[in-house]
C-alpha positions in Angstrom: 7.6 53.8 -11.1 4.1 54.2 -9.6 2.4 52.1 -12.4 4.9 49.3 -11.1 4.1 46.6 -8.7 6.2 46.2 -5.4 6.1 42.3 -4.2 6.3 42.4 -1.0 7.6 39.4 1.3 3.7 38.7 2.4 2.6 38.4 -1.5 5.7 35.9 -2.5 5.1 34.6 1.2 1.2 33.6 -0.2 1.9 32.4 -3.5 4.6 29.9 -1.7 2.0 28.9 0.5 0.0 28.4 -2.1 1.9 26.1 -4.3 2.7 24.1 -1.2 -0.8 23.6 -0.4 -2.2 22.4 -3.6 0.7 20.2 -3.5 0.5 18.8 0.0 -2.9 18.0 -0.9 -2.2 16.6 -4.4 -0.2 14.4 -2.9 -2.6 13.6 0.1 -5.8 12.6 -2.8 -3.1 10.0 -4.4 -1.9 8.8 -1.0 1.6 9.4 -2.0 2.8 7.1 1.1 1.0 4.3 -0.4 2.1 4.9 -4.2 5.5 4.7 -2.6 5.1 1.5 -0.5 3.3 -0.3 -2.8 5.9 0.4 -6.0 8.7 -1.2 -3.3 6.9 -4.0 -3.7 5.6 -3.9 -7.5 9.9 -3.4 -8.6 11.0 -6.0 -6.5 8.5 -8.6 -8.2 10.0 -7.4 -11.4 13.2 -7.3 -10.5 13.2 -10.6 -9.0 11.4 -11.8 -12.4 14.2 -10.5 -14.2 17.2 -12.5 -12.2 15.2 -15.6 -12.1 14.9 -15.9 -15.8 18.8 -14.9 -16.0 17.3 -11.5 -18.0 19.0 -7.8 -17.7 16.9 -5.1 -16.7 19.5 -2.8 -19.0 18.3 -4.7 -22.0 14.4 -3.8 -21.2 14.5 -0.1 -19.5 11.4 0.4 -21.8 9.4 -2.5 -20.1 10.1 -1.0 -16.5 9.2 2.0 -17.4 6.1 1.0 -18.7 5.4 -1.3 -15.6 6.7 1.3 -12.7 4.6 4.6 -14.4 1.8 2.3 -15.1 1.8 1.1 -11.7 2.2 4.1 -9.7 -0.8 5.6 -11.9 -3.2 3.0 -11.4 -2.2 3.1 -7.1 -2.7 7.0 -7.5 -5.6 6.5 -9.7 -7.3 3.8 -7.3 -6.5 6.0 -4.2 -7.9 9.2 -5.3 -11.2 7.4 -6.2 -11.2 6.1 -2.9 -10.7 9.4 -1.8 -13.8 10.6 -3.9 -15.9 7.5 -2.3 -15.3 8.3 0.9 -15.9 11.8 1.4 -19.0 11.2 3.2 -17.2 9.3 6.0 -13.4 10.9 5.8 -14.8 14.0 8.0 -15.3 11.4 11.1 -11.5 10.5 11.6 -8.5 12.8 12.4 -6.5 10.9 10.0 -8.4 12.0 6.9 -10.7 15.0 8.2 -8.4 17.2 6.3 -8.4 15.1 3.1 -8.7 17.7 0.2 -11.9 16.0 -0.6 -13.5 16.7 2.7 -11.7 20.6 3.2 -13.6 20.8 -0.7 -10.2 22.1 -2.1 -10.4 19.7 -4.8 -14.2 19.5 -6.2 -15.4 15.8 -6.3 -16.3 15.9 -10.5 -12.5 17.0 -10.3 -11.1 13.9 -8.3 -13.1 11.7 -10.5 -11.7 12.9 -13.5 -8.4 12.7 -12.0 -8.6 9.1 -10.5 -10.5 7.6 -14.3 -7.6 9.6 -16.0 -4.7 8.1 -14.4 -6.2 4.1 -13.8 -7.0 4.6 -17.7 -3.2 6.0 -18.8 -1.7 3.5 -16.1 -3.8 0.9 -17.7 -2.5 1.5 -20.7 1.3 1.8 -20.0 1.2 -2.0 -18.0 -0.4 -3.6 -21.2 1.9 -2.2 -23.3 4.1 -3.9 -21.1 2.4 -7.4 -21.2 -1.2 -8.0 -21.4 -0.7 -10.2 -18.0 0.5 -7.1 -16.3 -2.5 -5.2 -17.7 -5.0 -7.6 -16.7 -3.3 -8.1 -13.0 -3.5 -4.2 -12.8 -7.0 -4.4 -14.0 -7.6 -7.0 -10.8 -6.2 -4.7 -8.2 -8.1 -1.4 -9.5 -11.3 -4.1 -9.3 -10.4 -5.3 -5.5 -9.1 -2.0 -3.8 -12.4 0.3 -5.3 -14.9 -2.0 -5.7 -14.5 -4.8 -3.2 -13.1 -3.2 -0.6 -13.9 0.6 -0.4 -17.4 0.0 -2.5 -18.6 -3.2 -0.5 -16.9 -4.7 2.3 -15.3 -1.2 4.1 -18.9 -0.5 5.5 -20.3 -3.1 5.7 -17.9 -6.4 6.8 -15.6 -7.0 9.6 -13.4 -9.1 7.1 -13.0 -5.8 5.4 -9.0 -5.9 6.2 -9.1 -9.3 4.5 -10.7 -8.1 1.7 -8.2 -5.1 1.3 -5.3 -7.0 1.6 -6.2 -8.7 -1.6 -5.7 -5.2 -3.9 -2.6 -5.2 -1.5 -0.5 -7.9 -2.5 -0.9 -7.5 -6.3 1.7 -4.9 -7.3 4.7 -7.6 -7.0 2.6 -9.5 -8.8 2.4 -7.2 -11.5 5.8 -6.7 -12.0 6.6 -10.1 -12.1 4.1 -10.4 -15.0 5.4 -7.9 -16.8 8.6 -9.6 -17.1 6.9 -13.5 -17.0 3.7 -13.4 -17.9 3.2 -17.1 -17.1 3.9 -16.0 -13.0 5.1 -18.7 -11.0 6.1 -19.6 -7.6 8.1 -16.6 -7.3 4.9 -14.6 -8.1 2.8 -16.4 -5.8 5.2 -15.8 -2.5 5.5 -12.3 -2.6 1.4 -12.0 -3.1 1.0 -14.2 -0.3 3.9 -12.6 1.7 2.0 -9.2 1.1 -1.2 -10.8 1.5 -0.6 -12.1 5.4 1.7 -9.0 6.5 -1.6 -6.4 5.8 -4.1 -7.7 8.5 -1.8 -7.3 11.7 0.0 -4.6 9.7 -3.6 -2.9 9.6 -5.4 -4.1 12.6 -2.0 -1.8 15.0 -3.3 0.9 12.9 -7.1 -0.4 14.0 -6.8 0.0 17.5 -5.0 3.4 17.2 -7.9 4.5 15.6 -10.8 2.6 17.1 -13.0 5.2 18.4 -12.4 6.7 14.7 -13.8 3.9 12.8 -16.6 3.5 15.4 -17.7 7.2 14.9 -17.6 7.2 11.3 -19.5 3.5 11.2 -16.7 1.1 9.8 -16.7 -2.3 11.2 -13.0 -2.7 11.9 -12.0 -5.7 13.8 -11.5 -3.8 16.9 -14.6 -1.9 17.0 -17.0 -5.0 16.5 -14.9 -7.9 18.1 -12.6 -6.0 21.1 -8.9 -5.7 21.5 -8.3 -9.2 22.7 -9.9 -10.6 19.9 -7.8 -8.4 17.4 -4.9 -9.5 19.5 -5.1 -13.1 18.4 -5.9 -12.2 15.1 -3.0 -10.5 14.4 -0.9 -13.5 16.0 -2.6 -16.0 13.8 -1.2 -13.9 10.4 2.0 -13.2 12.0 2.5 -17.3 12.3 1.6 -18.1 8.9 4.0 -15.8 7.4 6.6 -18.1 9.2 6.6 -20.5 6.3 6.3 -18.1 3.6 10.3 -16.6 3.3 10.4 -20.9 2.1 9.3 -20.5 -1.1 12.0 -18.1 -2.2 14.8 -20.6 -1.6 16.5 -19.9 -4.7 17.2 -16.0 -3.2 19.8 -18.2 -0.5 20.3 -19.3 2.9 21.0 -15.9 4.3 17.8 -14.8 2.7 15.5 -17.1 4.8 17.5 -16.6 8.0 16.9 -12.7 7.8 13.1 -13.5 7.2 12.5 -15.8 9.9 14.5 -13.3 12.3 12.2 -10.6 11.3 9.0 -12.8 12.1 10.7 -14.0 15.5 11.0 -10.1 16.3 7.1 -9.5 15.1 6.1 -12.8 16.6 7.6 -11.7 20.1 6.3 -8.5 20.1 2.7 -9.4 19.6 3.0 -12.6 21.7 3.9 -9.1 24.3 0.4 -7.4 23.5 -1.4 -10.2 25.9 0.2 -8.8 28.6 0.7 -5.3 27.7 -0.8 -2.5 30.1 -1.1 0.2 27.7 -2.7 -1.5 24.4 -2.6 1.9 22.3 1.2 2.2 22.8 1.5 -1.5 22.0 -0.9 -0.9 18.7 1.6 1.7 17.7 4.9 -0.4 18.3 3.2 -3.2 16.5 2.7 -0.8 13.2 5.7 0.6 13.4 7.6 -2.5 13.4 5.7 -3.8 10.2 6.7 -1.0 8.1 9.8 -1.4 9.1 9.4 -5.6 8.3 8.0 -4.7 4.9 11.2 -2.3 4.2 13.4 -4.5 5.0 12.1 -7.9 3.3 11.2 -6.8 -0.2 14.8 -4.4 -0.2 16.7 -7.9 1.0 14.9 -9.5 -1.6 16.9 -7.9 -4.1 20.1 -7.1 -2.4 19.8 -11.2 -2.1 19.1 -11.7 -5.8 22.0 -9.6 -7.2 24.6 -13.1 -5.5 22.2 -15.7 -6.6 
């Protein structure tokens, strides 16, 4: 008995706590909420690719499971080496002071290794499941490190732009998986993505304003005022009116439910030019465009299952 060892609530109490904080910030270095979002929108490309060439995902498990792993490791990949880039800066904002790159629970030679291991196995699993979805994959690794977070984050107030580019590829890259050729299918939901991101982003912009201005990124808000980002985010808003158009072949009900959904984002920002409190407008703003995201890539293919 004495050479035994008593665990005691506060040692299994640690080693919980332990495990929960490696994984908290696992999941934190890979941005798990945008791995999520942005393999929403990655499926229903492929998904959509598959009804509109009259193909059954059944008959090609293989070739999803190539394009959803591949895709989630190249996002994961990508975000971690963003992570690893921006540990100079990340210590400046409350949102991502507590990044493990900044605490220094994960060691930067680490996260490198990390982030170049899963874009290269990610890499690998989309061109195995076409070389269109590889090369596609290879273009949004390219835009979200090196154009945006390399070159225009610090240094462009079109940054946003710029970002929304790495943004609206993942539907694009499950479409090609299934139709390498793309189409106009393909080309909706990059532009649909592509135009949601800046107002999407510039809510989230304003929340954080004195943030970005602290840690020297030249945000929209910070460089060219509230008002300015105001109309901005109005001007994006209106041209994703016409947009929902192009995927006529998802049905009638389809396009109604989009155009109600940019009504509701239209009204509330035409609101912001008369709002009193423009932080608490910011925040309704970004909340309603997550919820506008959700709801238009899932209605996407609950509308392609009766087409």
């Amino acid at each position: 008995m004495s050479n035994s060892r008593v665990i005691t609530a506060n040692d299994d109490d640690d080693g919980v706590t332990e495990k929960v904080s490696f994984s908290k910030d696992f999941l934190a270095l890979i941005k798990i909420g945008i791995v999520n979002s942005n393999l929403v929108t990655a499926f229903t490309g492929l998904w959509l690719a598959f009804q509109f060439t009259d193909r059954h995902f059944l008959d090609e498990l293989d070739l999803m499971m190539y394009t959803l792993f591949g895709a989630a490791l190249i996002i994961a990949g990508s975000a971690a080496m963003n992570n690893y880039i921006d540990r100079d800066i990340d210590p400046f904002m409350t949102r991502t002071k507590s990044r493990p790159t900044v605490t220094g629970r994960f060691k930067p030679k680490a996260v490198l290794a990390l982030a170049l291991t899963f874009i290269v196995v990610g890499e690998i699993l989309l061109f195995s499941a076409s070389v269109s979805a590889g090369v596609w994959g290879l273009a949004g690794i390219i835009s979200y490190v090196v154009l945006y977070t390399m070159w225009s984050k610090r240094k462009h107030v079109s940054n946003t732009i710029v970002g929304s580019i790495s943004g609206a590829i993942p539907p694009v890259i499950g479409w090609a998986a299934v139709e390498p050729t793309l189409g106009w299918g393909a080309l909706s939901l990059f532009l649909i993505m592509f135009a949601w991101q800046p107002p999407h982003f510039y809510a989230l912009a304003m929340k954080r304003t004195e943030e970005y201005r602290a840690a020297g990124i030249p945000m929209l808000p910070v460089i060219k005022g509230f008002a300015h980002t105001k109309r901005s985010m109005l001007l994006w808003i209106l041209v994703l009116f016409p947009l929902p158009f192009m995927l006529m072949q998802l049905g009638t009900g389809f396009i109604i439910l989009a155009t109600v959904l940019n009504l509701g984002w239209l009204g509330i920002a035409l609101k912001g030019f008369s709002a009193k409190d423009d932080l608490k407008w910011a925040k309704g703003m970004f909340i309603y465009s997550l919820n506008y995201m959700t709801i238009m890539f899932v209605s996407m293919i609950i509308f392609s299952i009766f087409i």
